[in-house]
N, C-alpha and C positions, 0 to 999 in steps of 0.2 A: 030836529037836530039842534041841539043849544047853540049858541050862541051865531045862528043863521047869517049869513052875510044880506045885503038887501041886493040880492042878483037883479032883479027886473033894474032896479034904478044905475045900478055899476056898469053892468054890461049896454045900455041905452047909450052911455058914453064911451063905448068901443062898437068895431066892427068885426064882434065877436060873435054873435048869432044868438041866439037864446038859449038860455039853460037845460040840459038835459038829467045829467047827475051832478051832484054836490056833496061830496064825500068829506070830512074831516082828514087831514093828514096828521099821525097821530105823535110823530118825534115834534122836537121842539121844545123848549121848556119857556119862552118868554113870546114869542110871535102865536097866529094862529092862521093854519095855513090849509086851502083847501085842494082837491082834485076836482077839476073844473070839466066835465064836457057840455059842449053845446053844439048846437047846428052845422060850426063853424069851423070844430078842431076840439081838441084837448089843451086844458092850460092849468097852471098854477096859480090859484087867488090868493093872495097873502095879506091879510088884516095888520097891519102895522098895530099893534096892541101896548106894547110895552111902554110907558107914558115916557120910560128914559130916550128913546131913539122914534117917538113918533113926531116930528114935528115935520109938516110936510114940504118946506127947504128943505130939510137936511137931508131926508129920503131922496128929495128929486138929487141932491149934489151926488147923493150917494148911486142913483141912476146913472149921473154921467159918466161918473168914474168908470163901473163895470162895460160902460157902451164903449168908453177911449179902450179898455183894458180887453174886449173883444176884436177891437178892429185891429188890436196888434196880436191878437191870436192866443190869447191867454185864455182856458175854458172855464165862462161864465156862461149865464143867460139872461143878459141885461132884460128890462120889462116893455111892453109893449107899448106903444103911443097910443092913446086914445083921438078921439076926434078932432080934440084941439089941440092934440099935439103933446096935452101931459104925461107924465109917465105916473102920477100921483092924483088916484080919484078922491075926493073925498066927501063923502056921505054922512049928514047925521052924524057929522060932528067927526067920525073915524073915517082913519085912511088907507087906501089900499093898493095894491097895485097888480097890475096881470100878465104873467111870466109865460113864456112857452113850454110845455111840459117838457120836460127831460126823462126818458127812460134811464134807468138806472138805481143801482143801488148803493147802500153805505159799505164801507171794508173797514172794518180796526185793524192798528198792525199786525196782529196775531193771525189775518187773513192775507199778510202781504209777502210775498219774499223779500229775497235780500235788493234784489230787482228792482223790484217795485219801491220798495223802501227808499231806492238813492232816488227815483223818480218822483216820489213825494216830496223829500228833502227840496230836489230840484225844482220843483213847482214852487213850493212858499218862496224861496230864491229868488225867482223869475216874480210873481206876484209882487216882494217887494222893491226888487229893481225897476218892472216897470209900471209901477204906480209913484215912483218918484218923475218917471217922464210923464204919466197922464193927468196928475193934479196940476190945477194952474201956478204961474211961475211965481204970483205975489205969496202963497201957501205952502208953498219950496221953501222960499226962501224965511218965514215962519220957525218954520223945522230946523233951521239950522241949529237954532238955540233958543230952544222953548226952556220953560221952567220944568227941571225931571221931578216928579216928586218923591216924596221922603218913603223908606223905606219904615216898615211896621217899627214900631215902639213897643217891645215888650211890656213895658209896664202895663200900657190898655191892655194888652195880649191877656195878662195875668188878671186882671180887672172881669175880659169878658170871661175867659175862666171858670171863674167864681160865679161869676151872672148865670151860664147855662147851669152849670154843675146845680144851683140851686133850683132851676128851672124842671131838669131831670128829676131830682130827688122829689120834687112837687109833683110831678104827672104819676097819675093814679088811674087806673091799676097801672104797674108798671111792664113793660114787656122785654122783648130782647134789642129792639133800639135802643132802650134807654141805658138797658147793661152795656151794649158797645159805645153807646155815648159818654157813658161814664168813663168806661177803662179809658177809651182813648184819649178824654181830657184832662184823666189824671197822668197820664203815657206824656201828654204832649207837654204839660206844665215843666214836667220832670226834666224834658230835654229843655226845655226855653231856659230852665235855672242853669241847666251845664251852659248851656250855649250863645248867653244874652249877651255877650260879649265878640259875639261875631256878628252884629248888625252892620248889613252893607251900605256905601254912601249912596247918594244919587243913583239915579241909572245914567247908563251910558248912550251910544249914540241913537238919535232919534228920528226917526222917519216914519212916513206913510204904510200903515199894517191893516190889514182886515181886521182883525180885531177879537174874531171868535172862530179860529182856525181849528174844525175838529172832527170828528170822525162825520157826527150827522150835518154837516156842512158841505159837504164832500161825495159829489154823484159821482160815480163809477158806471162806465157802460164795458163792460169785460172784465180786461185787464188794465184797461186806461183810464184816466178822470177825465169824467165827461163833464164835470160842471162843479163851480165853487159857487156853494148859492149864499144868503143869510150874509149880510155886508154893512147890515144894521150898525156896527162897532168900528167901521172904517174912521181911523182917526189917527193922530201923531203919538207913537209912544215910541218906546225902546224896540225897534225891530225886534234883535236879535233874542232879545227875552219871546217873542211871541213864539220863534221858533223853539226856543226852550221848551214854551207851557205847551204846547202842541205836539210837540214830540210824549208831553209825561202823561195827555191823553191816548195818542192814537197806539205806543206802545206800554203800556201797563197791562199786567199781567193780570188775571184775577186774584192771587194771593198778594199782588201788591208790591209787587217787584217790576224795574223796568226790564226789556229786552235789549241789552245792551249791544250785541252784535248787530241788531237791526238800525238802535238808534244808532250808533259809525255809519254806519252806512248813506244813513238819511242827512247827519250833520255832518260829513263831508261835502255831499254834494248840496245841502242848505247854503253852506260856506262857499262852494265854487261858484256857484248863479248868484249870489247875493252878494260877493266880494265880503264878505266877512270874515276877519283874524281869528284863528283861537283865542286868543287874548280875548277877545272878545265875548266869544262864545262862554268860556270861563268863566266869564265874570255876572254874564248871563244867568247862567247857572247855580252863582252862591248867590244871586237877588233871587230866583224863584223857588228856588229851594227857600230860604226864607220868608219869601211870598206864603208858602204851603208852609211854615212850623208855622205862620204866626195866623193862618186864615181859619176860619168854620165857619165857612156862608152856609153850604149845607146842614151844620146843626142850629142855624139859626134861623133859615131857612122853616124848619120841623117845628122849633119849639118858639119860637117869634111871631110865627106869621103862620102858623099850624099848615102849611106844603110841604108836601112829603114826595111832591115831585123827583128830589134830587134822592131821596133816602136811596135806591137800588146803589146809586155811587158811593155811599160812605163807605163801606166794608175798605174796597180798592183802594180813594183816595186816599182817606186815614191810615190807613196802613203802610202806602207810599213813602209819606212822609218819614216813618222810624226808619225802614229800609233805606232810603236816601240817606237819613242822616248817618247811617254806618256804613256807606257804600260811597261817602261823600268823595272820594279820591276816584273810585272807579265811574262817578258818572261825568265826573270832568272832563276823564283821559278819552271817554267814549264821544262827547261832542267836541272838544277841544284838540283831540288828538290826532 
């Protein structure tokens, strides 16, 4: 099995039993996470991989959080305590941690009702109401007025541009990524020249978010969410954007259109648990809509760093994009209205 975890030494500091099966779990694009059985039970091993969120403070903080965010009944599954009490092994330099397995599985919106939908909404609501009561008071009060940061700058935008464009035109033999990488950066440029003149100010209000709110985050056991796993990204930014960029995950269409009746429904009830203004939500909305004309992590992702993990999303994302920017009035009235 690549990249093996060292079970004997991990599990010696739990009261977990010994190894039985050791499976890879195959979603995920930056952690690396395993199905655990042993003697003892079934569990989730989770290798803290990603060099941006592994520092093992920051993991344990982010342990406490989902423990405060459980005992008020919010579905997580905080990690288990080892011997000495940590919730953070670390071995051979990486660090891990060991989660109680959760049945269940992922739902995109396309698999939700209208139902279901206001109940998602309602969750990230709840999620970031009360993760403003379970962070500590001196980290509250932090949030009130952190520095927002700057909103994309076209001109880099049109810089990297040119950088992939010529990136594409160099990769040899060429295939049908590079044709749709092409079209859509010559698509996107075209709109960033109409549109360079609506770059948004700062972001707006800021508080305690998960951080990577999305479909494969998101256990389901029925009909219900059985558990919000991956907390990696728990940190201070613009809520109500988060609700935004999670909404243009979990409903996107595959041609690349949102579900507009689904998302009302979700950012109604986002906005009743979270206390959030249309105003708000609004303005939300023309920072991540800008967020997306001005981002290609994914084609940079491919041609930078040759992972081609994210490639299955470009089709949808990139597509998203042109469709929002002509439907820009109708994706406001659906979260804002």
């Amino acid at each position: 099995m690549p990249h093996a975890p060292p079970l004997g030494a991990l599990l010696r500091q739990y009261a977990a039993g010994s190894a039985v099966v050791c499976e890879p779990v195959d979603q995920g694009l930056l952690n690396r996470g395993y199905r655990l059985c042993t003697t003892r039970g079934r569990y989730f091993l989770k290798h803290h991989f990603d060099p941006e969120t592994a520092d093992p403070a920051a993991i344990a903080r982010q342990h406490r959080a989902t423990q405060r965010l459980a005992d008020l009944g919010v579905p997580v599954a905080p990690p288990l305590p080892g011997r000495d009490g940590r919730t953070v092994a670390v071995v051979g330099g990486h660090a891990y941690a060991l989660h109680p397995w959760i049945e269940g599985r992922h739902r995109h919106g396309g698999q939700l009702t209208t139902g279901q939908c206001e109940r998602l909404g309602a969750l990230l609501g709840v999620v970031h109401a009360s993760l403003e009561r379970v962070m500590p008071a001196h980290a509250r009060a932090c949030a009130e007025a952190p520095e927002a940061a700057d909103s994309a700058d076209p001109a880099d935008t049109f810089t990297l541009i040119d950088d992939l464009l010529g990136r594409v035109r160099r990769h040899h033999p060429a295939d049908s990524f590079d044709e749709l990488a092409r079209h859509r950066l010559l698509e996107r440029r075209a709109l960033l020249e109409q549109h360079a003149d609506r770059r948004p100010p700062r972001g707006g209000s800021v508080g305690w978010v998960h951080g990577d709110f999305h479909p494969f985050n998101l256990l389901y056991k029925g009909d219900a969410p059985a558990a919000i796993v991956d907390w990696d990204r728990l940190g201070l930014r613009p809520r109500a954007e988060e609700a935004v960029r999670a909404a243009a995950i979990f409903f996107v269409r595959p041609v690349g259109a949102l579900d507009l009746p689904k998302v009302r429904a979700y950012a109604r009830a986002y906005r009743r648990t979270a206390g959030a203004t249309p105003s708000q939500l609004a303005a939300a909305v023309h920072r991540v809509w800008w967020e997306r004309l001005n981002d290609f992590w994914m084609l940079r992702w491919h041609y930078e760093r040759g992972d081609t993990r994210a490639d299955p999303q470009f089709p949808a994302a990139s597509a998203l994009v042109v469709w929002w920017t002509r439907e820009y009035d109708a994706v406001c009235e659906a979260f804002a209205g």
